[in-house]
N, C-alpha and C positions, 0 to 999 in steps of 0.2 A: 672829389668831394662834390655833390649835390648842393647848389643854396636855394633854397626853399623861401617862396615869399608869397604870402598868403594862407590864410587858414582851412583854404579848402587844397591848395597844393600840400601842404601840411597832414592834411589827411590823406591822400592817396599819395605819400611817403612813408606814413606809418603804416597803411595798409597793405604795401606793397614791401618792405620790408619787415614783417612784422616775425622771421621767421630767424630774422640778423638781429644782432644786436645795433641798436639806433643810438647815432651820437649827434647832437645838438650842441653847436659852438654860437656865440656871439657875447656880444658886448653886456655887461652887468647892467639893470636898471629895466632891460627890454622888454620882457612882459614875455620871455620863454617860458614859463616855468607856469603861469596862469593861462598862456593859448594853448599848450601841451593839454595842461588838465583840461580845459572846457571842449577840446577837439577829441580827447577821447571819450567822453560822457558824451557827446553827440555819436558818438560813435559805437556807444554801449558797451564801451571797455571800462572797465573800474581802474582809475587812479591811484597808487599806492605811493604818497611822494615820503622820501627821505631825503635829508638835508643832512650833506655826507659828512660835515665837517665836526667833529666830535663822536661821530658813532663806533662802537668799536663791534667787535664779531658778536659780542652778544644780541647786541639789536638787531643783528639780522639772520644769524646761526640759531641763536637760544642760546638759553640758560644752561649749563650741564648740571642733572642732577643723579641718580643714583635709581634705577629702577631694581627694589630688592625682592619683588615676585620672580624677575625677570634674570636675575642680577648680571646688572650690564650697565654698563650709561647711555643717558637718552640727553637730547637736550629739548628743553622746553620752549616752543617757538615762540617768537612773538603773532599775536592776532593779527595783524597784515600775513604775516608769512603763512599762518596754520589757515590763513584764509583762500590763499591761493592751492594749496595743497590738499585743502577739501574739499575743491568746486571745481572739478574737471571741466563741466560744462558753461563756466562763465569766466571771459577774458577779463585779464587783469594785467597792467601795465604799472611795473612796477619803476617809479621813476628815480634817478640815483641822478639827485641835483647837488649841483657844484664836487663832481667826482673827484676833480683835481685837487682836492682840497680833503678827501678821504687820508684816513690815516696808512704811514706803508705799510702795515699790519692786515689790512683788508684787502692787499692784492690776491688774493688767495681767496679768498669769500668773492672778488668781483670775478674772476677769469670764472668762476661756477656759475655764477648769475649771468655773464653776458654768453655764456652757452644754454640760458634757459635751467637752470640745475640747480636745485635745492637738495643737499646730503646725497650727490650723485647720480639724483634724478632727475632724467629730464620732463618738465614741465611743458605739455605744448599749449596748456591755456595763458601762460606767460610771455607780457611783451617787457622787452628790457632796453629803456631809454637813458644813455646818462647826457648828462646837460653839464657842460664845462662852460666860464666865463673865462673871453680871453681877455692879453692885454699883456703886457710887461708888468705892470702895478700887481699883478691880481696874483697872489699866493698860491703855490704848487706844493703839496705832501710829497705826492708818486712821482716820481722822476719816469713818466712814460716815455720820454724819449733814449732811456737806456735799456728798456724792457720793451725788445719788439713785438712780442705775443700781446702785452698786454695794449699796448700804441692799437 
């Protein structure tokens, strides 16, 4: 593991993995989660933060609805997501704050995102950051230490 200290070592981390998925550990209160966001706008990557704890597959799969010209199901994305999926040409980093704390429902939706993958495709203007706080105190959903794929 890499510790990163400073915001311009911060960016030639993200920049240099930008092709892996990027994991951000430290202590709750530290100001992760607002030096990520302002190091990538200097950086001219769009910021896309979700705050894992309550979200379930919809906010970040869609909606499923019913396409009957088509007749099929589609799921209806949310605008972060239909955002990155429109704009080949402009980076977006999509950030998955306090992941530990996602529901174990969205293991399945994160192994797709931390491969760059939206509905099985992969996205190379997507960067995929998750940000876990550590600590014994701090509440865990995913048991990643029983899923090594996703660890």
């Amino acid at each position: 593991m890499k510790e990163v200290v400073g915001i311009e070592e911060l960016k030639k981390q993200i920049w240099l993995n930008q092709d892996k998925g990027i994991v951000i550990t430290g202590d709750a209160g530290t100001g992760k989660t607002i030096t990520v966001i302002e190091s990538l706008k200097t950086m001219g990557i769009t910021p896309i933060l979700y705050r894992m704890q309550g979200i379930d597959s919809t906010d970040i799969a869609g909606i499923p609805t019913r396409n009957e010209k088509e007749h099929c199901l589609e799921y209806l994305k949310p605008k972060e997501i239909h955002q990155i999926m429109s704009n080949p040409g402009q980076k977006y980093a999509l950030i998955l704050d306090e992941v530990n704390r996602a529901e174990p429902e969205m293991a399945p939706i994160l192994f797709q995102l931390f491969e760059k993958k939206i509905e099985n495709k992969t996205y190379e203007n997507l960067i995929v950051i998750a940000m876990i706080n550590v600590g014994q105190d701090y509440d865990t959903n995913i048991d990643f230490s029983s899923d090594k794929a996703l660890l």
